[in-house]
N, CA, C and O atoms as a GROMACS GRO file, in nm:
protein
  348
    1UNK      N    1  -1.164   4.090   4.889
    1UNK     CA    2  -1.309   4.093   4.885
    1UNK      C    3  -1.369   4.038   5.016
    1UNK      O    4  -1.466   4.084   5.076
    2UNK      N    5  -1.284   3.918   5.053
    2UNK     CA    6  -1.397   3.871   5.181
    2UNK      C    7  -1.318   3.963   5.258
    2UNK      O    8  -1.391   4.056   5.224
    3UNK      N    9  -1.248   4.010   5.320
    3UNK     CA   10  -1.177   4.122   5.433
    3UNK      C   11  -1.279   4.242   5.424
    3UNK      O   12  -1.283   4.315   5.523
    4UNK      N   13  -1.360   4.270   5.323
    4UNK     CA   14  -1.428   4.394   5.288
    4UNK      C   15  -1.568   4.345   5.343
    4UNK      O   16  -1.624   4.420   5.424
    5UNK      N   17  -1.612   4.262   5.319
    5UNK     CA   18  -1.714   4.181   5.348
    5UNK      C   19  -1.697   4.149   5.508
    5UNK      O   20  -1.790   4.199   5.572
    6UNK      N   21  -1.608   4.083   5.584
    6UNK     CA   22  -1.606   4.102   5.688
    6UNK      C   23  -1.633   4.236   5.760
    6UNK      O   24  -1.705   4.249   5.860
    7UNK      N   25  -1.566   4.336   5.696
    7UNK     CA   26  -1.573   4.467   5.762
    7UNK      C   27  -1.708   4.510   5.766
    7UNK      O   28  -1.754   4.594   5.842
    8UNK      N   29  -1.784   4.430   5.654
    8UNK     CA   30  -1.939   4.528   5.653
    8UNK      C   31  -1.997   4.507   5.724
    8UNK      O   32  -2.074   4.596   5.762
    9UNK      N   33  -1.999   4.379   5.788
    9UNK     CA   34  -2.068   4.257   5.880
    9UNK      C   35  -2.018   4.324   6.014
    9UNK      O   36  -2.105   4.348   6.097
   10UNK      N   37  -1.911   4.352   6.036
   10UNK     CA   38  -1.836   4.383   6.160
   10UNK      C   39  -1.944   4.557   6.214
   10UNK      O   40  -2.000   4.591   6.317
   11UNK      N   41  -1.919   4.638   6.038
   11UNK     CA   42  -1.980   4.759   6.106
   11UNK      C   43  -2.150   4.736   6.120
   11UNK      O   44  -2.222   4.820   6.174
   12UNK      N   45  -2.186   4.645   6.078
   12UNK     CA   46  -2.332   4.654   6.094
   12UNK      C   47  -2.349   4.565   6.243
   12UNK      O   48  -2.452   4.579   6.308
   13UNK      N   49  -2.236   4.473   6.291
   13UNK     CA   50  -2.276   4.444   6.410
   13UNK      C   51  -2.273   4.581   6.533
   13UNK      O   52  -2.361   4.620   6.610
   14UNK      N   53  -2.175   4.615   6.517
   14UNK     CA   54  -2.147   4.805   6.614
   14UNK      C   55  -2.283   4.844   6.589
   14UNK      O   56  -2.351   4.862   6.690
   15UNK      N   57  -2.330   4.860   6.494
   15UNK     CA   58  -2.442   4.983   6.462
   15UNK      C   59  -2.499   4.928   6.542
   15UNK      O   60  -2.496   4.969   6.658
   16UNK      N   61  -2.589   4.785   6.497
   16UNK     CA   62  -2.680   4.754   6.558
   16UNK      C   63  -2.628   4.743   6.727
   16UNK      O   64  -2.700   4.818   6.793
   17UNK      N   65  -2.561   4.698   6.783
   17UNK     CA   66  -2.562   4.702   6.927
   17UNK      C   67  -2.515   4.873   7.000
   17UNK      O   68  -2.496   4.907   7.117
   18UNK      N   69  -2.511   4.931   6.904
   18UNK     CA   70  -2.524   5.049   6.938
   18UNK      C   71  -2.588   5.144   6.933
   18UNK      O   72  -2.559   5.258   6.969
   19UNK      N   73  -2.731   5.082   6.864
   19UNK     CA   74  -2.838   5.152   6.857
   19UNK      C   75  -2.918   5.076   6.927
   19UNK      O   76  -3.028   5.086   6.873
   20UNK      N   77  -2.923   5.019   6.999
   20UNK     CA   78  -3.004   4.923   7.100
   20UNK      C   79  -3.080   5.058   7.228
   20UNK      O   80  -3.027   5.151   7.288
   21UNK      N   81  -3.241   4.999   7.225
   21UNK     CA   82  -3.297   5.049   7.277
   21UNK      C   83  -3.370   5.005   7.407
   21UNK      O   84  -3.487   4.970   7.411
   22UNK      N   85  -3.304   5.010   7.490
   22UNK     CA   86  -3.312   4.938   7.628
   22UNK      C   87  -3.524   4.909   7.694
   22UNK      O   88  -3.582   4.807   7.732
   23UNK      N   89  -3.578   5.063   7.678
   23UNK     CA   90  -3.710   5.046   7.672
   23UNK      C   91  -3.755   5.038   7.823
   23UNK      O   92  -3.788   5.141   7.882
   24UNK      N   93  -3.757   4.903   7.890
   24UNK     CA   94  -3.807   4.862   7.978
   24UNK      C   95  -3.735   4.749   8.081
   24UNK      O   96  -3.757   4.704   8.194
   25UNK      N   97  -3.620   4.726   7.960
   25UNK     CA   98  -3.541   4.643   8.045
   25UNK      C   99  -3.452   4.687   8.159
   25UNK      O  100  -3.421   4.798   8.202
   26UNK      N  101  -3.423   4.573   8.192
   26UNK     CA  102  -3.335   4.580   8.371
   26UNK      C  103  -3.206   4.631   8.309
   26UNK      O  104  -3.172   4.565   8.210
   27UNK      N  105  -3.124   4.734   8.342
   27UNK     CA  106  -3.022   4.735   8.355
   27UNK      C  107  -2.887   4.646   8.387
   27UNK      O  108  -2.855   4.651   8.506
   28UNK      N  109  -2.808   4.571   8.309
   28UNK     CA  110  -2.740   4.456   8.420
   28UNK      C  111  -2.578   4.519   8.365
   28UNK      O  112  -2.560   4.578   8.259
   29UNK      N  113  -2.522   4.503   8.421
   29UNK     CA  114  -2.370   4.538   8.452
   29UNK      C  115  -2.304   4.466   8.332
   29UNK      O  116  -2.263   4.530   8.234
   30UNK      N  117  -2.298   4.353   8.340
   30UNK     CA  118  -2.193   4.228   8.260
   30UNK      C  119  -2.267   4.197   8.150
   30UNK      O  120  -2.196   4.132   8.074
   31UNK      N  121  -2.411   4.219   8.090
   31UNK     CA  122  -2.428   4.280   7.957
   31UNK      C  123  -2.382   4.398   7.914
   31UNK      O  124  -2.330   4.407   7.803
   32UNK      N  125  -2.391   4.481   7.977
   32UNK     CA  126  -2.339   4.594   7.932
   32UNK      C  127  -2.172   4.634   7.894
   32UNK      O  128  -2.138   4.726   7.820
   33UNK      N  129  -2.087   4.545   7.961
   33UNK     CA  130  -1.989   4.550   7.958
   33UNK      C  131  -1.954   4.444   7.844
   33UNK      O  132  -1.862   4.459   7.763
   34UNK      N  133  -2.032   4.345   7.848
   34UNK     CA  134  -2.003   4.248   7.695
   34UNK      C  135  -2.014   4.317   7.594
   34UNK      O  136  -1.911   4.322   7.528
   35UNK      N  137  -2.134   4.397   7.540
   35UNK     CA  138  -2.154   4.472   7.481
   35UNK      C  139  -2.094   4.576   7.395
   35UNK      O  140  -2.093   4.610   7.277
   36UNK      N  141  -2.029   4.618   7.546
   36UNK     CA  142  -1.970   4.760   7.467
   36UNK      C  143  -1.811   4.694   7.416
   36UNK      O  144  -1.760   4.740   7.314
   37UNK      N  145  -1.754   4.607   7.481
   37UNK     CA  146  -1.666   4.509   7.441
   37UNK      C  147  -1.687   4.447   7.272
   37UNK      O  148  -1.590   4.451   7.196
   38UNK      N  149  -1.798   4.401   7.235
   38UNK     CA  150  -1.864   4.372   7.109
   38UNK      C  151  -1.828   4.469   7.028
   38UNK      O  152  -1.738   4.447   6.947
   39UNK      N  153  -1.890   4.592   7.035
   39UNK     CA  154  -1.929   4.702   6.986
   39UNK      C  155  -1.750   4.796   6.947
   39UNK      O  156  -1.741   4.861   6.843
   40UNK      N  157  -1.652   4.788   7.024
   40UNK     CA  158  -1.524   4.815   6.999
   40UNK      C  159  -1.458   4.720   6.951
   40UNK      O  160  -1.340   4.752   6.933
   41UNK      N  161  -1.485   4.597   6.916
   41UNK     CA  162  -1.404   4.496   6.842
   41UNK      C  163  -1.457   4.492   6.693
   41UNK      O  164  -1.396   4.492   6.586
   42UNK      N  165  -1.548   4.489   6.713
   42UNK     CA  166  -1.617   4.479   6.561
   42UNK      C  167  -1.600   4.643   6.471
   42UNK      O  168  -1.583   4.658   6.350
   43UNK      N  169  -1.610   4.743   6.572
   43UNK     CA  170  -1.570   4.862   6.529
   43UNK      C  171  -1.434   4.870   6.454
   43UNK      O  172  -1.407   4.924   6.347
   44UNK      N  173  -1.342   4.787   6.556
   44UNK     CA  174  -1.152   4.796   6.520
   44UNK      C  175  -1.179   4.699   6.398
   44UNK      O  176  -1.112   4.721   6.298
   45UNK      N  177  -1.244   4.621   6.396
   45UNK     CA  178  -1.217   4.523   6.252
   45UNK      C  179  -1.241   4.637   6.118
   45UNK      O  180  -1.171   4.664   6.020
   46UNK      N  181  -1.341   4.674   6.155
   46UNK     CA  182  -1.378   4.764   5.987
   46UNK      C  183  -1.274   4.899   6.008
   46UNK      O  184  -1.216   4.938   5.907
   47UNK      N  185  -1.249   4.966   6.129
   47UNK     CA  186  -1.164   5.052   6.080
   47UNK      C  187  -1.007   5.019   6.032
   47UNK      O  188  -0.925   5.094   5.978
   48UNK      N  189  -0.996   4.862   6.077
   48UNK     CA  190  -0.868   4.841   6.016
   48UNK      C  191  -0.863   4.825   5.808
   48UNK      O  192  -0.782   4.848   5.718
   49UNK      N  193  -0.981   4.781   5.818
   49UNK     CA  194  -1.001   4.764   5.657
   49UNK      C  195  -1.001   4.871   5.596
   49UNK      O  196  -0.929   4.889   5.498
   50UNK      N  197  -1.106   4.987   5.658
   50UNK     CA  198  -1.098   5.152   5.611
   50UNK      C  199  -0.976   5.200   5.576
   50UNK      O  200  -0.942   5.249   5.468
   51UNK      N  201  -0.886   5.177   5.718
   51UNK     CA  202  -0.715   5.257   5.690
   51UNK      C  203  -0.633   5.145   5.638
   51UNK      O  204  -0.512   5.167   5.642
   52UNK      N  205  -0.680   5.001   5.575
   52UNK     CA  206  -0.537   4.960   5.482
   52UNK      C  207  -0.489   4.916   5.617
   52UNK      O  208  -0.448   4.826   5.543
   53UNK      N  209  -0.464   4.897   5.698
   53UNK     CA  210  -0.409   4.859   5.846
   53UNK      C  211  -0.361   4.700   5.862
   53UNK      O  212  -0.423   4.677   5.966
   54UNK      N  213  -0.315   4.614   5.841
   54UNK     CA  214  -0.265   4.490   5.833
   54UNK      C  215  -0.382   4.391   5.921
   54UNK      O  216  -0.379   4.382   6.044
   55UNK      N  217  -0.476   4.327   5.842
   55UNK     CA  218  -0.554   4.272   5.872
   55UNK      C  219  -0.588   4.152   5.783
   55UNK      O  220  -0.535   4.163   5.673
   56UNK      N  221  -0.653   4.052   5.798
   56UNK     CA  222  -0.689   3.949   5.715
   56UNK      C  223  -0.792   3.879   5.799
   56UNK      O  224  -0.799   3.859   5.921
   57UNK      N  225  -0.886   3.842   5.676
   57UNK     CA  226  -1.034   3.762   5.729
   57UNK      C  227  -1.010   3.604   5.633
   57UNK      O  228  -0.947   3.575   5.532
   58UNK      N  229  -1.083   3.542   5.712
   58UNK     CA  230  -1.084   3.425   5.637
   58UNK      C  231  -1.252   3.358   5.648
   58UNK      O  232  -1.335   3.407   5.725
   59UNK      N  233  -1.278   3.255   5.568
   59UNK     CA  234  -1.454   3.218   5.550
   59UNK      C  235  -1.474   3.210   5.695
   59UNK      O  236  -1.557   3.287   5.744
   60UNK      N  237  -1.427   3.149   5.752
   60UNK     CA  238  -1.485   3.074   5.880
   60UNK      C  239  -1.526   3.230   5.978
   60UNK      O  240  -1.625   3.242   6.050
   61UNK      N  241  -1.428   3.329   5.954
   61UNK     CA  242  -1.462   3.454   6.059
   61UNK      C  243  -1.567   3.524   5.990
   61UNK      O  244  -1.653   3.566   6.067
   62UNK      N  245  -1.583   3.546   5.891
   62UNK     CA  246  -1.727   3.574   5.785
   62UNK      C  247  -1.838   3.503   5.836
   62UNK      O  248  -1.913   3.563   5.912
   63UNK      N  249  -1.860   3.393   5.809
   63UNK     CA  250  -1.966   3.305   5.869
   63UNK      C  251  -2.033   3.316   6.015
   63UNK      O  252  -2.148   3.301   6.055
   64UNK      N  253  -1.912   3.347   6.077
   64UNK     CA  254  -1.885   3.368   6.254
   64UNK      C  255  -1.954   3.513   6.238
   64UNK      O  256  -2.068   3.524   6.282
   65UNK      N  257  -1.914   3.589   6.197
   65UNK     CA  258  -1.981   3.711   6.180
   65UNK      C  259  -2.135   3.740   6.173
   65UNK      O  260  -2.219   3.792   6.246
   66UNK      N  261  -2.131   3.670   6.023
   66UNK     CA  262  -2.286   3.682   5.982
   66UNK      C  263  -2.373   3.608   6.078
   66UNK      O  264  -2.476   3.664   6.116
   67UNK      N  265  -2.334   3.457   6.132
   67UNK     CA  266  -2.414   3.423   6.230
   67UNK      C  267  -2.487   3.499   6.358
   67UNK      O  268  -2.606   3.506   6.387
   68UNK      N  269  -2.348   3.563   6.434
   68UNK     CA  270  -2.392   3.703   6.517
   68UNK      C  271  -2.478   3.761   6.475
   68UNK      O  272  -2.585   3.762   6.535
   69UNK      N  273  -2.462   3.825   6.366
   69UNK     CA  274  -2.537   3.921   6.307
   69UNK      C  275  -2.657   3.915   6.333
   69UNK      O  276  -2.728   3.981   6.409
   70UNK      N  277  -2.689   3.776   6.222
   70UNK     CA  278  -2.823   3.740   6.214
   70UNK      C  279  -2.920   3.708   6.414
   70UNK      O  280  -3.032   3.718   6.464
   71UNK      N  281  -2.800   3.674   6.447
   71UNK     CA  282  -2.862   3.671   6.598
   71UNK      C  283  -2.894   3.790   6.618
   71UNK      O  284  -3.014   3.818   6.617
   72UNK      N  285  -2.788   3.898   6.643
   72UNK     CA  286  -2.868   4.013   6.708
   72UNK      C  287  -2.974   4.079   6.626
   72UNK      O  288  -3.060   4.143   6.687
   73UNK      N  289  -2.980   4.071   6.496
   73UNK     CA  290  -3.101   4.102   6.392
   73UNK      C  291  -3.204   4.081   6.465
   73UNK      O  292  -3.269   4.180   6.496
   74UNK      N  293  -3.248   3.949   6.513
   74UNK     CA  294  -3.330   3.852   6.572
   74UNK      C  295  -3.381   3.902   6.690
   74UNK      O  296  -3.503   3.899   6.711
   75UNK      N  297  -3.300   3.948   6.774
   75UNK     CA  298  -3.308   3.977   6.926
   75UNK      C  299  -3.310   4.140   6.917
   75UNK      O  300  -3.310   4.218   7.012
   76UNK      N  301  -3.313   4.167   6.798
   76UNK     CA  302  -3.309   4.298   6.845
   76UNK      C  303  -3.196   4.442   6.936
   76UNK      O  304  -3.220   4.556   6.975
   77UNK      N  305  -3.072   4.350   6.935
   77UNK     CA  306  -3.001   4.406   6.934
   77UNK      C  307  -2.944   4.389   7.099
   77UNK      O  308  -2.852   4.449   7.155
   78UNK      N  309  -3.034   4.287   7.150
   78UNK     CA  310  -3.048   4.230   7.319
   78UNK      C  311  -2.949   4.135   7.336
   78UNK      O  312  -2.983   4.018   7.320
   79UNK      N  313  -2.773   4.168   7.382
   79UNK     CA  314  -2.725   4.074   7.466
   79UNK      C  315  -2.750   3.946   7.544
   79UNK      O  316  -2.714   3.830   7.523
   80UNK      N  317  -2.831   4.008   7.650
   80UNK     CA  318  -2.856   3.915   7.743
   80UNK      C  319  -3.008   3.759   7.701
   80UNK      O  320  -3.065   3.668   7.761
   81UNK      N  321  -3.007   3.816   7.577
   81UNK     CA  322  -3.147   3.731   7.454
   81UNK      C  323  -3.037   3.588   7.435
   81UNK      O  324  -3.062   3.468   7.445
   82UNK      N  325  -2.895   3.670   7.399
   82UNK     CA  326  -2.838   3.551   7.359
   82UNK      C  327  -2.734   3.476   7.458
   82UNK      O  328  -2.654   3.387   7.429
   83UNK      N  329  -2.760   3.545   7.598
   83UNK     CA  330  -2.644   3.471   7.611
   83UNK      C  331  -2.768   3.404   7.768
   83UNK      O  332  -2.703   3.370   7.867
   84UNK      N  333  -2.832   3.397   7.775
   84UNK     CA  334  -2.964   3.323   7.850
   84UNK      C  335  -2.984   3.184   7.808
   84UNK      O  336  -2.996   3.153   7.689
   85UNK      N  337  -2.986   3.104   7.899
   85UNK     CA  338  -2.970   2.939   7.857
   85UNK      C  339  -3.116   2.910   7.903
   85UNK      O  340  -3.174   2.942   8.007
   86UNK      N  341  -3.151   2.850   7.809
   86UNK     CA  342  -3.313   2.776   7.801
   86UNK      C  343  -3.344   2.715   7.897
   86UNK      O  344  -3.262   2.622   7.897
   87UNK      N  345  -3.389   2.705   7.958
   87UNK     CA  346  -3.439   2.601   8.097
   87UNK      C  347  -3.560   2.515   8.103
   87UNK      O  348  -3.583   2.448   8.204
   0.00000   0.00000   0.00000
């Protein structure tokens, strides 16, 4: 159950950073490359759950998950929102 639950979390993080709508922003290299890095890891987590594929989740990577989540929820789906240090 939580491995399934991870996976949902995992595909809703892909979606959302893969439906990200740039708009007006600057183009930057090393978001983009975090990103799409994001977007293929979290992808491989749920398709390992899909195909039965030897995988295991535990609370702490759930939590880790949903936290992301709820970040990019927040930001809108903006990398560089979260990884910008307050000044």
């Amino acid at each position: 159950m939580i491995t399934i639950l991870n996976a949902i979390f995992c595909l809703m993080i892909a979606v959302r950073l893969f439906t990200f709508d740039r708009n007006n922003c600057r183009h930057k290299v090393k978001y983009s490359w975090l990103a799409w890095l994001m977007v293929v890891s979290s992808a491989a987590v749920s398709l390992f759950s899909f195909f039965n594929l030897p995988h295991r989740a535990n609370l702490a990577q759930v939590l880790m998950n949903t936290s992301l989540l709820i970040c990019l929820l927040k930001s809108k789906g903006n990398i560089s929102t979260l990884c910008r240090s307050g000044k």
